[in-house]
N, C-alpha and C positions, 0 to 999 in steps of 0.2 A: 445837526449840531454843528456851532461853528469851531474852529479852532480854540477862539478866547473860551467859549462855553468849554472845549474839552478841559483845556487850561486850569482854569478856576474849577473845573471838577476835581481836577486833580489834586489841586492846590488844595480846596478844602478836606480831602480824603488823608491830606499829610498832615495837614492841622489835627484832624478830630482822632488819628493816630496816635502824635505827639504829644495831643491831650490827656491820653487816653492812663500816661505815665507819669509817674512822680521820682525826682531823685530825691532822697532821703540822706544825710550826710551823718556817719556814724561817728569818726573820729577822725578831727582834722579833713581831711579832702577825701577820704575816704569812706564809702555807704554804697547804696543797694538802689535799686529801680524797683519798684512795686507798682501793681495795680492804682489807680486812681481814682481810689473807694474811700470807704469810710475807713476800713481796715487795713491802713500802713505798716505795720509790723512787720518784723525783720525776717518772720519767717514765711512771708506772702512774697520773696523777693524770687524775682524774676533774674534778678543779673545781679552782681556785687563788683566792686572793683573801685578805683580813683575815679573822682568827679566827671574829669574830661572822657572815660571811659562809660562812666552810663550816660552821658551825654550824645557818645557816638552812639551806643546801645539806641536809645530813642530814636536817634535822627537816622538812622537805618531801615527802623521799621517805618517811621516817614514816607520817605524817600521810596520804599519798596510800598505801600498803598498807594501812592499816586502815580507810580509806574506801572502797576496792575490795574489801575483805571482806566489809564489812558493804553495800554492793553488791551481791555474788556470793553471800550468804547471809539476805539480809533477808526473801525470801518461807518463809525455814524459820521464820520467828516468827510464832506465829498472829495476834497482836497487829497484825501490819501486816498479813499476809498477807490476811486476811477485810477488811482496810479500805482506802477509796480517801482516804487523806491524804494532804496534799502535802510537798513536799519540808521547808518549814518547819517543819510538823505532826511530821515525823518528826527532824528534826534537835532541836527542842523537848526531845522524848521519850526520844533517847538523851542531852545532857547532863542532864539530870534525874535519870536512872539516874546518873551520876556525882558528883554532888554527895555 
């Protein structure tokens, strides 16, 4: 696996996360995060709080599937695999690749 292949692993793992949720807005800037079903209702809700709040709610769980990917997949890059870098060394090295 190359880097850009971990990369885009990752990347889509944060997408289909992200997907995975819906904010609901109950009153004014205020609602709930629920499953991303048929069945939105207020008591399927997974989180509640201000907008920007289930927002962060999402983007967390994001964020944490495509760090667990590249986690669960980072000794298949030979780039790390043959090397003893540290956690910094390697977090360096994949935004770089994103720029």
């Amino acid at each position: 696996m190359t880097l850009d292949e971990l990369m885009n692993g990752a990347a889509l793992e944060c997408i289909d996360e992200r997907e995975a949720h819906l904010i609901i807005l109950t009153q004014g800037t205020i609602g709930y995060v629920c499953p991303n079903t048929m069945d939105t209702t207020e008591n399927r809700a997974l989180f509640t709080g201000d907008y920007r709040s289930c927002q962060v709610w999402i983007e967390r769980r994001g964020v944490s599937a495509a760090l667990n990917y590249i986690g669960d997949h980072l000794n298949e890059v030979p780039d790390f695999s043959a090397s003893q870098l540290n956690l910094q060394a390697i977090l360096a090295m994949l935004t770089e690749r994103a720029k």
